[in-house]
Steps between C-alpha positions, in 0.01 A plus 500: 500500500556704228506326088570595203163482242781379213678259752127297455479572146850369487444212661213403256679526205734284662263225582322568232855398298572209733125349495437210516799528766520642826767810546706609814628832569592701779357852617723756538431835631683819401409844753149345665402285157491219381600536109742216408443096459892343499457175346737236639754345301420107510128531585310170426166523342257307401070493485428470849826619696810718472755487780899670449769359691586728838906540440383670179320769660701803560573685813260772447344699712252677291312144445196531628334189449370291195285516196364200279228398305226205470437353177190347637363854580475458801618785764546326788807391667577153487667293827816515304498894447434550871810312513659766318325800640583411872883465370523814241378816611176745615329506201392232244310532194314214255395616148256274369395387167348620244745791654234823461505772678315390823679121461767551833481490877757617776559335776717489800768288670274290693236467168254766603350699255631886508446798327712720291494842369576487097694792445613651147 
């Protein structure tokens, strides 16, 4: 799978911005990419967990999967997220605190770690 390098740094400044909260998002991919996070409206937050409510979701099939991030700097998934993943899509990522560089992880639907290709 194929991501966008400013889709991660994206998605720090975004958790950097939320932190000490979680964030949701969704992964969308545009001609082989993935290079946008749609927020849902409604999302619930808070230091340890972030869930959205399903009817909110739109019919979209250019989601992808899921992106989030761990306050506790952590990068891997919790039960809850593999929840998620198994319910949301092929490709999940968790951006970690302090929310460098380096500070994410991809998995897949099942929770196993994959790799992507960061692409410019």
């Amino acid at each position: 799978m194929r991501v966008a390098r400013g889709l991660i740094r994206l998605a720090m400044e975004i958790a950097r911005n939320a932190h000490p909260r979680e964030f949701l998002g969704f992964l969308r991919e545009k001609d082989g990419v993935v290079k946008e996070i749609q927020i849902i409206p409604g999302t619930v937050t808070t230091g340890s967990s972030a869930f959205f409510r399903s009817i909110m979701k739109p019919i979209d099939f250019h989601i992808v999967g899921s992106i989030h991030s761990h306050p506790s700097g952590s990068v891997e998934p919790s039960p809850e997220d593999l929840i998620t993943f198994s319910r949301t899509g092929k490709l999940h990522i968790i951006v970690a605190y302090p929310y460098c560089e380096d500070c994410w992880a991809a998995y897949d639907r099942e929770g196993r770690p994959v790799q992507v290709e960061l692409v410019d």
